[in-house]
N, CA, C, O and CB atoms as a CASP TS submission, in Angstrom:
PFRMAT TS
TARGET T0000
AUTHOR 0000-0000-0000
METHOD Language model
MODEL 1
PARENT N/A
ATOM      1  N   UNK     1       9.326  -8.874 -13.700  1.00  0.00           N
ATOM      2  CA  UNK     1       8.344  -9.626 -12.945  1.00  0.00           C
ATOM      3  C   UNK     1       8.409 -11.090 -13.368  1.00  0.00           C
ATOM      4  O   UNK     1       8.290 -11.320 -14.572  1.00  0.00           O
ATOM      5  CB  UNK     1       6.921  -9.047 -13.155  1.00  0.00           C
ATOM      6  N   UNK     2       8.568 -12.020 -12.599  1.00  0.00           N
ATOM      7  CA  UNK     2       8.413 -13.232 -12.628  1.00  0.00           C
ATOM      8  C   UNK     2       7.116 -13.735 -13.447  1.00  0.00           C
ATOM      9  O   UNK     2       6.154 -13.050 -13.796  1.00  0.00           O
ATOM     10  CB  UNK     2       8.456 -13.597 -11.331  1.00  0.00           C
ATOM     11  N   UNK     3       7.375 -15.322 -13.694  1.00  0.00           N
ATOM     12  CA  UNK     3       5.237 -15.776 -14.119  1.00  0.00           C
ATOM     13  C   UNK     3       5.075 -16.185 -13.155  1.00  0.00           C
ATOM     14  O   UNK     3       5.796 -16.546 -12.225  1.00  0.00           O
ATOM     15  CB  UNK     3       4.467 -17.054 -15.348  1.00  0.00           C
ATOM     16  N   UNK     4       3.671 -16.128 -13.422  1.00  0.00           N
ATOM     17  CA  UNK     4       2.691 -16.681 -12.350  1.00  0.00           C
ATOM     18  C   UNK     4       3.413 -18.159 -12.048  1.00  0.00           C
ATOM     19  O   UNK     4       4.202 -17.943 -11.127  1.00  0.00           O
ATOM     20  CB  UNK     4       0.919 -16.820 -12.982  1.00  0.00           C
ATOM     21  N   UNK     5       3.464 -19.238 -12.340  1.00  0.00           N
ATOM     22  CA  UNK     5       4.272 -20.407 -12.027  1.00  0.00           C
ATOM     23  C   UNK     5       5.303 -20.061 -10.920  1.00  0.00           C
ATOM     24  O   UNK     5       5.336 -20.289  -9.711  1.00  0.00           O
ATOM     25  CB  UNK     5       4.990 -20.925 -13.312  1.00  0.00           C
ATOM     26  N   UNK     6       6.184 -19.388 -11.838  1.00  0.00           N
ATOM     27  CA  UNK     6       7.668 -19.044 -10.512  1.00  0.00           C
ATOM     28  C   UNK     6       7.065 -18.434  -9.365  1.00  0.00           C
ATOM     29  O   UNK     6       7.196 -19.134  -8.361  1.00  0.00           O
ATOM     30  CB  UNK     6       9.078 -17.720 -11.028  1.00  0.00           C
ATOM     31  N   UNK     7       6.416 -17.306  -9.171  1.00  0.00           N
ATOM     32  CA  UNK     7       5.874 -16.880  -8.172  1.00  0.00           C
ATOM     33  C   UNK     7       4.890 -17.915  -7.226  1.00  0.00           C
ATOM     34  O   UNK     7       4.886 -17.510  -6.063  1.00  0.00           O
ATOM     35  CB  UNK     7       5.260 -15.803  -8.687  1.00  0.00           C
ATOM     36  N   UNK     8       4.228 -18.891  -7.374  1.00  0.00           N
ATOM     37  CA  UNK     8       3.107 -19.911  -6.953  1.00  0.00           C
ATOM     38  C   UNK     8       4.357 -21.110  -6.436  1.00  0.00           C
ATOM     39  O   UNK     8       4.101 -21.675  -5.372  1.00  0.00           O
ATOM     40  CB  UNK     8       1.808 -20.485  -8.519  1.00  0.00           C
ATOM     41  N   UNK     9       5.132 -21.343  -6.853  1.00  0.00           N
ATOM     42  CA  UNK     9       6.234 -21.983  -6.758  1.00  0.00           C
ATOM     43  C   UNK     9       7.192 -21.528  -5.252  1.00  0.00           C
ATOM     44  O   UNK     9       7.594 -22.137  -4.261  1.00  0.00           O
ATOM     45  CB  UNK     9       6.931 -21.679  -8.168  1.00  0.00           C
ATOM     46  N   UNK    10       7.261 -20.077  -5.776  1.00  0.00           N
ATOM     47  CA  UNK    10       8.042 -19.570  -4.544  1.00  0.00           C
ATOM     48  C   UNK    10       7.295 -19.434  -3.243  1.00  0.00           C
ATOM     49  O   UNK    10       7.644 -19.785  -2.116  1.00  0.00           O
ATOM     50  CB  UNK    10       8.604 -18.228  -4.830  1.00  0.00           C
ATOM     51  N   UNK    11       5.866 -18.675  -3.768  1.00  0.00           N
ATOM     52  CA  UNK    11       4.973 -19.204  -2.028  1.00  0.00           C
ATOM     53  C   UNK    11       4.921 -20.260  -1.223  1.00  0.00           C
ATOM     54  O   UNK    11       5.061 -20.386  -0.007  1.00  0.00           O
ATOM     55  CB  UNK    11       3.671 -19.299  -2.009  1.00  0.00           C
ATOM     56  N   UNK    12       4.608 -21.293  -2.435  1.00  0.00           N
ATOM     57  CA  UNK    12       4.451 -22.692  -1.283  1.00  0.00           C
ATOM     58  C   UNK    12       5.596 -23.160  -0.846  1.00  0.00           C
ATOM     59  O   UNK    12       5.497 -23.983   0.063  1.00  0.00           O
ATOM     60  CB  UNK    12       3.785 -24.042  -1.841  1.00  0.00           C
ATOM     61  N   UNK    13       7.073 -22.790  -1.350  1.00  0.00           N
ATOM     62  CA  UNK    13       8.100 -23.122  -0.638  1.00  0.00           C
ATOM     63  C   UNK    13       8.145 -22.523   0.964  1.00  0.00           C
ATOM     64  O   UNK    13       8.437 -23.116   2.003  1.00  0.00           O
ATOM     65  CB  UNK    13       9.217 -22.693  -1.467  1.00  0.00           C
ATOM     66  N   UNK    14       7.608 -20.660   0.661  1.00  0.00           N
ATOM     67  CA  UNK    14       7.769 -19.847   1.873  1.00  0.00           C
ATOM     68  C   UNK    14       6.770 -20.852   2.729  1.00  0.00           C
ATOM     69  O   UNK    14       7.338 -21.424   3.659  1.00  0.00           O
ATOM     70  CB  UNK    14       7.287 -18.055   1.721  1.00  0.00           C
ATOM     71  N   UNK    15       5.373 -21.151   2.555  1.00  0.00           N
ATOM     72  CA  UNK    15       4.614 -21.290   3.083  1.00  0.00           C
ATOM     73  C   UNK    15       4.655 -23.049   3.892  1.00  0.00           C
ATOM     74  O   UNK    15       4.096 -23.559   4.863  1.00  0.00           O
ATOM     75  CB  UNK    15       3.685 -20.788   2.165  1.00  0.00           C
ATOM     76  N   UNK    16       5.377 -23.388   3.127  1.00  0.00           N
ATOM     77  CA  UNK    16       6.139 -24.946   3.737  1.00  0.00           C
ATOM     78  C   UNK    16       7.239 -24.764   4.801  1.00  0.00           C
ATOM     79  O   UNK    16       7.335 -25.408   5.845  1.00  0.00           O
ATOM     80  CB  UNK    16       7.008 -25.848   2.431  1.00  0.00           C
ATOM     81  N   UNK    17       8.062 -23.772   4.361  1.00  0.00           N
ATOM     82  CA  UNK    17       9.080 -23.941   5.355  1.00  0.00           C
ATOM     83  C   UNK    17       8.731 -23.008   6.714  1.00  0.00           C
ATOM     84  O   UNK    17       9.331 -23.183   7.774  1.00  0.00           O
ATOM     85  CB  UNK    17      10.521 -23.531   4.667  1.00  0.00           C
ATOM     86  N   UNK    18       7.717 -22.031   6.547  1.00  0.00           N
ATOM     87  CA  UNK    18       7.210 -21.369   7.254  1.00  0.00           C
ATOM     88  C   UNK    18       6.368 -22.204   8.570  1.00  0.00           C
ATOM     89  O   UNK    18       6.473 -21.951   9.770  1.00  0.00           O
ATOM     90  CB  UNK    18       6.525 -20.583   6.374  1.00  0.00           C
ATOM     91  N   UNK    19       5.500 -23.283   7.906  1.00  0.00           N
ATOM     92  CA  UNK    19       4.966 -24.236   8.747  1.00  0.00           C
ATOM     93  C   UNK    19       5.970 -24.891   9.897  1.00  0.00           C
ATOM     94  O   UNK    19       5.806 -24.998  11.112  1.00  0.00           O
ATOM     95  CB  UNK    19       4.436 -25.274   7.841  1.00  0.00           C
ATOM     96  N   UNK    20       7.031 -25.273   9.073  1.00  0.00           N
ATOM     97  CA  UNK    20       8.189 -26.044   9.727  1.00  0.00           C
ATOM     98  C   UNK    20       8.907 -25.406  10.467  1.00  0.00           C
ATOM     99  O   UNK    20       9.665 -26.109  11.135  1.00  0.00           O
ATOM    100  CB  UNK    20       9.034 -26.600   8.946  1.00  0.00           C
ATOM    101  N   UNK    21       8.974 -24.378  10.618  1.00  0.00           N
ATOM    102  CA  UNK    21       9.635 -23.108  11.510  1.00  0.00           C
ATOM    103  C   UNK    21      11.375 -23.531  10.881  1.00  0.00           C
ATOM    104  O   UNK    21      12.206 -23.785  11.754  1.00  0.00           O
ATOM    105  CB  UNK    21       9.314 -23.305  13.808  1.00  0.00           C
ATOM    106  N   UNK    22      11.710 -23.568   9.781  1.00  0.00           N
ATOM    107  CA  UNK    22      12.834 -23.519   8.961  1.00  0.00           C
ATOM    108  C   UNK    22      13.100 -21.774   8.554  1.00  0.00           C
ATOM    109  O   UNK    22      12.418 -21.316   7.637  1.00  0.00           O
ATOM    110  CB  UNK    22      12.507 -24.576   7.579  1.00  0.00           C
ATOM    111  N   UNK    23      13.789 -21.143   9.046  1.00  0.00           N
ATOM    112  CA  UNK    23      14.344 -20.097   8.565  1.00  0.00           C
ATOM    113  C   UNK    23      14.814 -19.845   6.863  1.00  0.00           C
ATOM    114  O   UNK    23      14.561 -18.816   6.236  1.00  0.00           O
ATOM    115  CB  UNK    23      15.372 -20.058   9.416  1.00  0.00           C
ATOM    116  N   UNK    24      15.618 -21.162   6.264  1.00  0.00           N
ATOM    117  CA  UNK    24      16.310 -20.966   4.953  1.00  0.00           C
ATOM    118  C   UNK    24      15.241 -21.843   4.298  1.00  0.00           C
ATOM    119  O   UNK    24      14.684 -22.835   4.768  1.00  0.00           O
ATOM    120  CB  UNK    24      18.025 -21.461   4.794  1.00  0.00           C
ATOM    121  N   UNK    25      15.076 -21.247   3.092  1.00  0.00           N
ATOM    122  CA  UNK    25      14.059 -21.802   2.001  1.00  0.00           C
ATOM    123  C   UNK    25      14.837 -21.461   0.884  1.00  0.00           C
ATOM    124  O   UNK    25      15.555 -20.516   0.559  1.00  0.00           O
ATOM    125  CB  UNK    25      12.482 -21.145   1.936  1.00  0.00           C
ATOM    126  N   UNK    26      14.402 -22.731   0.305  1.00  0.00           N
ATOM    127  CA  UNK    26      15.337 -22.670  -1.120  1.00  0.00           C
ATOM    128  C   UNK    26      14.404 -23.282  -2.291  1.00  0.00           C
ATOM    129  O   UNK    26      13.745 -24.314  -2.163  1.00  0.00           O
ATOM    130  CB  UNK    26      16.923 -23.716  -0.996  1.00  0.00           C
ATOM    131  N   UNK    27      14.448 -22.613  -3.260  1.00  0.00           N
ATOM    132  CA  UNK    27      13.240 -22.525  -4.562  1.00  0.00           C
ATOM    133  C   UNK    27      14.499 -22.275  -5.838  1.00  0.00           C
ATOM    134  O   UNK    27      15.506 -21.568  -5.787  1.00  0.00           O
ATOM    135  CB  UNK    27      11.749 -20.756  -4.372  1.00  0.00           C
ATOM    136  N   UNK    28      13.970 -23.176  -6.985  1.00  0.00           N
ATOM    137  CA  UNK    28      15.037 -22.948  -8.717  1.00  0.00           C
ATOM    138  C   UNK    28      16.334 -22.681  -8.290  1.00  0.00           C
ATOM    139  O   UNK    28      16.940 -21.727  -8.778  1.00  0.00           O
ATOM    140  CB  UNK    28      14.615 -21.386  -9.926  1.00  0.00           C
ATOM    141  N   UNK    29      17.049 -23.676  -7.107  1.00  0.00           N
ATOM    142  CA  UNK    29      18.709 -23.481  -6.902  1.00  0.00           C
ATOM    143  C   UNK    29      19.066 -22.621  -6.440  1.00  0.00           C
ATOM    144  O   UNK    29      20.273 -22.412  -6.316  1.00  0.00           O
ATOM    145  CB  UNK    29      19.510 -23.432  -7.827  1.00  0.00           C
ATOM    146  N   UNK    30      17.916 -21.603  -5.910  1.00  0.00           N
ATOM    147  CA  UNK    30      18.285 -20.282  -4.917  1.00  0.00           C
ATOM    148  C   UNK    30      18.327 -20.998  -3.601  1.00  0.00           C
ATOM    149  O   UNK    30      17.661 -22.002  -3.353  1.00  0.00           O
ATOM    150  CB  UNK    30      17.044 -18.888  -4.878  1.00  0.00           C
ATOM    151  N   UNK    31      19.475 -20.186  -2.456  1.00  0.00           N
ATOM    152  CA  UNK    31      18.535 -20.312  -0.954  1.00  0.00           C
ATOM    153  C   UNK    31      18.440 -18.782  -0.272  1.00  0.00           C
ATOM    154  O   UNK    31      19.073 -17.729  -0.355  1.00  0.00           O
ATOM    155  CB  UNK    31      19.442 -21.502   0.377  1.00  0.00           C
ATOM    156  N   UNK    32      17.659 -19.123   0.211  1.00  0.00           N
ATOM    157  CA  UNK    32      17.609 -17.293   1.211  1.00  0.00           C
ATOM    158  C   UNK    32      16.703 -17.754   2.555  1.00  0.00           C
ATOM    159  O   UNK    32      15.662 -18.361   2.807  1.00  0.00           O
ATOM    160  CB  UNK    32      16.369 -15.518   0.074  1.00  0.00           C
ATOM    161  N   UNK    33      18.231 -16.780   3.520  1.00  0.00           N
ATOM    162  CA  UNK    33      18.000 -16.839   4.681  1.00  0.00           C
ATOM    163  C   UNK    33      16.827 -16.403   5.612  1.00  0.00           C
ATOM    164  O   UNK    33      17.542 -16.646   6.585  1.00  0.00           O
ATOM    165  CB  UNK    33      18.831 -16.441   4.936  1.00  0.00           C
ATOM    166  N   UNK    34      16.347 -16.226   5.850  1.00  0.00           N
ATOM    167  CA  UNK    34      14.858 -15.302   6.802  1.00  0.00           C
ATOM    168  C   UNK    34      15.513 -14.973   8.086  1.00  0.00           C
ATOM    169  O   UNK    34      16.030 -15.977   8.574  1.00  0.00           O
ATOM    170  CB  UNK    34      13.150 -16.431   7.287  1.00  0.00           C
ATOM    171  N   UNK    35      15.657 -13.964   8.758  1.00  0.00           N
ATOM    172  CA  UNK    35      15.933 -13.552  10.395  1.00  0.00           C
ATOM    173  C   UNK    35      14.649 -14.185  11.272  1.00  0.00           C
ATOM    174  O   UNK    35      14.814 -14.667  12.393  1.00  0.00           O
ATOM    175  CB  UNK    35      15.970 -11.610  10.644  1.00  0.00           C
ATOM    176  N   UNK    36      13.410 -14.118  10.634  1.00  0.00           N
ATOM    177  CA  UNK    36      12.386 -14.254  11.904  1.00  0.00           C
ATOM    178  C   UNK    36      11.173 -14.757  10.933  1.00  0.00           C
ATOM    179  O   UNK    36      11.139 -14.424   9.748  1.00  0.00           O
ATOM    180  CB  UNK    36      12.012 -12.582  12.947  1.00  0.00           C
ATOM    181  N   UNK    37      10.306 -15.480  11.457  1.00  0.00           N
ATOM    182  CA  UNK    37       9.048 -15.999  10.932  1.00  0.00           C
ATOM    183  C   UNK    37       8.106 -14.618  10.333  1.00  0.00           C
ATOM    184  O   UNK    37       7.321 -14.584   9.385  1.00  0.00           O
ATOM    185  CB  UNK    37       8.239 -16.890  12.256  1.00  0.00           C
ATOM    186  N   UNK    38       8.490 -13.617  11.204  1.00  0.00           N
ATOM    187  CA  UNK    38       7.439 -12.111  10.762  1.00  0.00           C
ATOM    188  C   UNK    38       7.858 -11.629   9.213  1.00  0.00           C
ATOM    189  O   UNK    38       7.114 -10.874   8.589  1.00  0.00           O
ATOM    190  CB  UNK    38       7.850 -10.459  12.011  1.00  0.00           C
ATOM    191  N   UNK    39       9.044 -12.102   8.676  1.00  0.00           N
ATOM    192  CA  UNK    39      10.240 -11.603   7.407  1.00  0.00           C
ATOM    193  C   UNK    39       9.523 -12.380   6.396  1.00  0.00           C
ATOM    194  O   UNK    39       9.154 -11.904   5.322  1.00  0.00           O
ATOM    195  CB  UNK    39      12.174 -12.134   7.566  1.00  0.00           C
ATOM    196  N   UNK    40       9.282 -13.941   6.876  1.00  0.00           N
ATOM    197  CA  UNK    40       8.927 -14.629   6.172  1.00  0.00           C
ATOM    198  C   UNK    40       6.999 -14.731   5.846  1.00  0.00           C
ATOM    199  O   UNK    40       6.321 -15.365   5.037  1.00  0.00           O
ATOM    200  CB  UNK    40       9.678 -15.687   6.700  1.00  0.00           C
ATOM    201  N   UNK    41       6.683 -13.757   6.943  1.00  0.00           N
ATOM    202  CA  UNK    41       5.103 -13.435   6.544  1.00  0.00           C
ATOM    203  C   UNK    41       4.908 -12.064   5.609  1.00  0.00           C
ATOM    204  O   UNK    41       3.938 -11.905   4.867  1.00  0.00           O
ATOM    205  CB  UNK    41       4.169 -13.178   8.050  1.00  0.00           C
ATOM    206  N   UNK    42       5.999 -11.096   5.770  1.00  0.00           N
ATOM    207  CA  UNK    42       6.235 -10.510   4.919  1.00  0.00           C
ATOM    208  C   UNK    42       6.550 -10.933   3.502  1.00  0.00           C
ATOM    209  O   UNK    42       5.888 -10.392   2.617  1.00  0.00           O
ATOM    210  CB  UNK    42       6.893  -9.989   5.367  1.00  0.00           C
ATOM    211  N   UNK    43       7.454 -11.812   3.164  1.00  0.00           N
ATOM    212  CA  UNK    43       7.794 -12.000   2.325  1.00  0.00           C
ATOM    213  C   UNK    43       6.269 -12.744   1.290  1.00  0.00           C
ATOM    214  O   UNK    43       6.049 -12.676   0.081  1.00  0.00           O
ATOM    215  CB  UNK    43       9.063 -12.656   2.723  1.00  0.00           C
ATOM    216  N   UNK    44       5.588 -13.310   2.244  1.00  0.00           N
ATOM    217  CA  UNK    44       4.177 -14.599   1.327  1.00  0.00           C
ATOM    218  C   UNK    44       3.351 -13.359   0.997  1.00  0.00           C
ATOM    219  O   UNK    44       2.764 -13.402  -0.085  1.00  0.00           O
ATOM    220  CB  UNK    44       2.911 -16.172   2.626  1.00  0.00           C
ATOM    221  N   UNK    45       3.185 -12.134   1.826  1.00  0.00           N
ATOM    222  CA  UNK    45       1.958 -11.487   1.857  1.00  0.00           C
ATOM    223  C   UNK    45       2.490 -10.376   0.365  1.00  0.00           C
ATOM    224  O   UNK    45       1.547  -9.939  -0.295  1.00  0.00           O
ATOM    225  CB  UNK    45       1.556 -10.663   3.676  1.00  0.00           C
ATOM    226  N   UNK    46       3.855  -9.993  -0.074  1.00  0.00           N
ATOM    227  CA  UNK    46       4.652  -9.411  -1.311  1.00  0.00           C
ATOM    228  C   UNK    46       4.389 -10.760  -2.413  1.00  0.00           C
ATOM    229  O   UNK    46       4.250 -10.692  -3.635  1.00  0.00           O
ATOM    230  CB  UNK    46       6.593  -9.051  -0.880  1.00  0.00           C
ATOM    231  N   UNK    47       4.380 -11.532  -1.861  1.00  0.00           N
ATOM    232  CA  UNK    47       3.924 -12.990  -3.489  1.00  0.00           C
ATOM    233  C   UNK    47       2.847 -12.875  -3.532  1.00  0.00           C
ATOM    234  O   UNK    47       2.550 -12.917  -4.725  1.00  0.00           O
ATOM    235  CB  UNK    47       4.102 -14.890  -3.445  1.00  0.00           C
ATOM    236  N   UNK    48       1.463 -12.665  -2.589  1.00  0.00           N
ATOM    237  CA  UNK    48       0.443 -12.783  -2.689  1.00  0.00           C
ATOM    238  C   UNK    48      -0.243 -11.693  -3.522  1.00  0.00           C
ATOM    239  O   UNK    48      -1.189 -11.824  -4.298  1.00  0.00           O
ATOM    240  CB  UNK    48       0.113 -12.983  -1.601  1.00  0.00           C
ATOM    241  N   UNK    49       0.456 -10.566  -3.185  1.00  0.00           N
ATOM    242  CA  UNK    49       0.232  -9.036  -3.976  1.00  0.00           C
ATOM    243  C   UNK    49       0.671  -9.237  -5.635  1.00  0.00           C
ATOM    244  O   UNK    49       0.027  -8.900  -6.629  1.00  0.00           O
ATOM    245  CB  UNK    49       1.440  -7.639  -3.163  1.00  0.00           C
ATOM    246  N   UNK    50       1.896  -9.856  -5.559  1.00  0.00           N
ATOM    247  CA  UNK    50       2.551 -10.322  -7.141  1.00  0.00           C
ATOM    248  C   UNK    50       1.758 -11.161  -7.802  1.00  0.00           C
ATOM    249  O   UNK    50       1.525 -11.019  -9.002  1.00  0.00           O
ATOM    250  CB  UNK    50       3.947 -11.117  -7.146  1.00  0.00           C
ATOM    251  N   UNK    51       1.269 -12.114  -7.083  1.00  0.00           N
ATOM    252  CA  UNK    51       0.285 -13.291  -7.635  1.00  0.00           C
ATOM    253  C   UNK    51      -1.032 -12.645  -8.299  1.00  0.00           C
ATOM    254  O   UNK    51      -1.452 -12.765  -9.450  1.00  0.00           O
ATOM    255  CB  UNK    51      -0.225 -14.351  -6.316  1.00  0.00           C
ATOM    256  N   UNK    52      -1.604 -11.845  -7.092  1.00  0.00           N
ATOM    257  CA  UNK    52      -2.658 -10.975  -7.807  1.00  0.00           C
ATOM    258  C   UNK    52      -2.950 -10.348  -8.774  1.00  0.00           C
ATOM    259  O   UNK    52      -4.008 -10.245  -9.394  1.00  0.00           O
ATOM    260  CB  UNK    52      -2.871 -10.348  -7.452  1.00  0.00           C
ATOM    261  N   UNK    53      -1.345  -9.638  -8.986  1.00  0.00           N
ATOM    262  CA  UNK    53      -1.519  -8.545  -9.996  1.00  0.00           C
ATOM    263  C   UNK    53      -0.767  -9.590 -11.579  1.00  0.00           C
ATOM    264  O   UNK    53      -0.469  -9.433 -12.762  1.00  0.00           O
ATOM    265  CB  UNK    53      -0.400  -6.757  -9.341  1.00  0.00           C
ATOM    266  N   UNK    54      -0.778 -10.189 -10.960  1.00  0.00           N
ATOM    267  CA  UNK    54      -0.288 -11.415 -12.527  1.00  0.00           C
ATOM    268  C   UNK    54      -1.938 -12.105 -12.834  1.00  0.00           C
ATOM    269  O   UNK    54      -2.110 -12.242 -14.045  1.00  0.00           O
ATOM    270  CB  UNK    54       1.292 -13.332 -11.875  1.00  0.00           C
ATOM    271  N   UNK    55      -2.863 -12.447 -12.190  1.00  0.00           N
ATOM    272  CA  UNK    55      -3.445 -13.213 -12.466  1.00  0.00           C
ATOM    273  C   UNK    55      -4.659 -12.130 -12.807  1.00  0.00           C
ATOM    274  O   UNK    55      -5.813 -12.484 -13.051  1.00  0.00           O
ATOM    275  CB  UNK    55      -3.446 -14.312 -11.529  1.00  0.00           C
ATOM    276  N   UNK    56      -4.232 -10.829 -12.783  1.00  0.00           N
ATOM    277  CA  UNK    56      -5.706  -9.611 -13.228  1.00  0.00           C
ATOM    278  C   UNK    56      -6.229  -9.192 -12.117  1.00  0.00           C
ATOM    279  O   UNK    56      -6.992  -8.288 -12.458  1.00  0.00           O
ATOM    280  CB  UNK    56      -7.158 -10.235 -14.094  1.00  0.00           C
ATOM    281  N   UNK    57      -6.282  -9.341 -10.729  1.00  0.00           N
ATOM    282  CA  UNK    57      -7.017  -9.379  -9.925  1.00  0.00           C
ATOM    283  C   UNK    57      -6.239  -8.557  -8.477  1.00  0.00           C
ATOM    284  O   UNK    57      -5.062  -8.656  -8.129  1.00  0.00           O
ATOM    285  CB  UNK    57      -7.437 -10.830  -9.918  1.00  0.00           C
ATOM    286  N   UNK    58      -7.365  -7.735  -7.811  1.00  0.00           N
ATOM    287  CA  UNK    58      -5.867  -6.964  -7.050  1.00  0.00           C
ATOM    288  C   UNK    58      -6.566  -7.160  -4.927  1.00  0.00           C
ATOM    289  O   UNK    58      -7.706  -6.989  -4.494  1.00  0.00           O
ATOM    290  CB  UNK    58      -5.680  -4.256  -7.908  1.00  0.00           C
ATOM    291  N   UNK    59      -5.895  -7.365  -4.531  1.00  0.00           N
ATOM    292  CA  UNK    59      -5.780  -7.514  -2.899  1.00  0.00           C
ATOM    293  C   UNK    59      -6.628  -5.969  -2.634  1.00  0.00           C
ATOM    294  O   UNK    59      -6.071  -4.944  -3.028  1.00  0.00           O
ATOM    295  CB  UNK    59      -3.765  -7.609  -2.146  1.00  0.00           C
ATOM    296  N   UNK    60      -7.733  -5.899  -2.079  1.00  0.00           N
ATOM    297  CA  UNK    60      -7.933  -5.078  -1.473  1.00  0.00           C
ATOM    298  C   UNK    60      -8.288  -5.234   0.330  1.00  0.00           C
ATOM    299  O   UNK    60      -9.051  -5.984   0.938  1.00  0.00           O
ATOM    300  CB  UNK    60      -8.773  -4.612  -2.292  1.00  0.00           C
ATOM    301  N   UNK    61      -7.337  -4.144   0.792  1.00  0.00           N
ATOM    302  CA  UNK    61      -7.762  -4.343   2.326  1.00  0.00           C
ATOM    303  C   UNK    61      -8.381  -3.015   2.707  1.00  0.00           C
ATOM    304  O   UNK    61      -8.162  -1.888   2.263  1.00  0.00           O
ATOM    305  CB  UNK    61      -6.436  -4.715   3.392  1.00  0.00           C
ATOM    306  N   UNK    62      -9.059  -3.362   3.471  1.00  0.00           N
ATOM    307  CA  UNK    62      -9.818  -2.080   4.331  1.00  0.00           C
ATOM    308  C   UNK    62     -10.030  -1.832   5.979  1.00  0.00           C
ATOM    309  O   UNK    62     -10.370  -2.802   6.657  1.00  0.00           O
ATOM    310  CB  UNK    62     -11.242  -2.109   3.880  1.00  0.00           C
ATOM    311  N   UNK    63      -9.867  -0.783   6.493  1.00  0.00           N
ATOM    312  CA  UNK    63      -9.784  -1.044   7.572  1.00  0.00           C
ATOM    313  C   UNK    63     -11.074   0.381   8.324  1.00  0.00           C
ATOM    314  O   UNK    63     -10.812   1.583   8.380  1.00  0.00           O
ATOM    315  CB  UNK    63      -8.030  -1.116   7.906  1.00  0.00           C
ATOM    316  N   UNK    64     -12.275  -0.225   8.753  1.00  0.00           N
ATOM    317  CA  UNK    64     -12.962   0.456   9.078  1.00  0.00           C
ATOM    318  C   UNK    64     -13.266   0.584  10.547  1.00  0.00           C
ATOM    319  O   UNK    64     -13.642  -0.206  11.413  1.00  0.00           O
ATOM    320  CB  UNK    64     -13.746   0.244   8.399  1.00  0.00           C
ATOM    321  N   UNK    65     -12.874   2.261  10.503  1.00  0.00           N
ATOM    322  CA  UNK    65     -13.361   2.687  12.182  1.00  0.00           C
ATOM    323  C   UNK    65     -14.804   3.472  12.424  1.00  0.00           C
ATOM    324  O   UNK    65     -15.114   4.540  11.896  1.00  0.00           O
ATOM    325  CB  UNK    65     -12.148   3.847  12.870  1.00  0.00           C
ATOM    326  N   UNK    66     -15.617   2.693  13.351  1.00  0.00           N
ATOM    327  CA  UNK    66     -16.892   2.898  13.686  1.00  0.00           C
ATOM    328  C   UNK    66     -16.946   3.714  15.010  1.00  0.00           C
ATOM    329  O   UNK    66     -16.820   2.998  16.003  1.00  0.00           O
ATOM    330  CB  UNK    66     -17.587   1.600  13.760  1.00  0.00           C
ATOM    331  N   UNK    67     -17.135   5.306  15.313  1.00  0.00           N
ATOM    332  CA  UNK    67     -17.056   5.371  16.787  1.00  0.00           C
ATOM    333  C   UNK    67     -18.446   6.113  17.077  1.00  0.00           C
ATOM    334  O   UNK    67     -19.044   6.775  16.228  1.00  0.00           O
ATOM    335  CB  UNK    67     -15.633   6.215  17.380  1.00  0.00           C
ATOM    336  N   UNK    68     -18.826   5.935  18.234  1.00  0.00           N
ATOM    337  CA  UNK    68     -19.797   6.964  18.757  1.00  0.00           C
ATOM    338  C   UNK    68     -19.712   7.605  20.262  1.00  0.00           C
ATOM    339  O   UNK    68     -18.954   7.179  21.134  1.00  0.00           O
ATOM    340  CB  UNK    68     -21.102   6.323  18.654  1.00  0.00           C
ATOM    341  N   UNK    69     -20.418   8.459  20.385  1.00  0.00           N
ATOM    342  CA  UNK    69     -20.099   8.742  21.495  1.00  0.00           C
ATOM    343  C   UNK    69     -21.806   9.081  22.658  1.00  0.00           C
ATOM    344  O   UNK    69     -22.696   9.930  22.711  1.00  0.00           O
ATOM    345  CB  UNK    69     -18.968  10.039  21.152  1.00  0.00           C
ATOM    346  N   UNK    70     -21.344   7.532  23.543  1.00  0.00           N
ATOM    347  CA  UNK    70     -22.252   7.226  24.049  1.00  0.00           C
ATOM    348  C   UNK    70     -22.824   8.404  24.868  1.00  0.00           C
ATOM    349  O   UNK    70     -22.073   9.346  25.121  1.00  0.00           O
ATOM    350  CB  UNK    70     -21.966   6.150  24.620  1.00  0.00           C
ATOM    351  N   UNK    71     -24.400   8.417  25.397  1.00  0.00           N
ATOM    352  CA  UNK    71     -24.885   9.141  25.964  1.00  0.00           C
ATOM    353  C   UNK    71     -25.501   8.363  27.217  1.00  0.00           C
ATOM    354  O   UNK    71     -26.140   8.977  28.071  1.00  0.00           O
ATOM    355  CB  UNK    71     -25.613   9.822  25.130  1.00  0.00           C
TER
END
């Protein structure tokens, strides 16, 4: 696992070149290609999970279904 630095480092690159609609982002002399902007929302939302679990703290999502059945 990376530190917190390298990882915070590597988001705002994704999240810069992501703005710019730039496919290749390059972070510490790496570059890597992206196929599609959705790869590259994948990729921030896997740093964001890494970031979390480095800094103590964890992503929770929830997804709640409410139904009734009208009368």
């Amino acid at each position: 696992m990376a530190d917190l630095a390298t990882l915070k480092l590597r988001r705002e690159a994704l999240t810069s070149q992501r703005s710019s609609g730039v496919a290749r982002v390059s972070y510490d002399g790496k570059t890597v290609d992206y196929r599609s902007v959705a790869e590259i929302d994948r990729a921030i939302e896997a740093l964001d999970c890494e970031i979390a679990l480095a800094e103590g703290r964890r992503i929770v999502r929830q997804v709640r279904i409410t139904t009734a059945k009208g009368l």
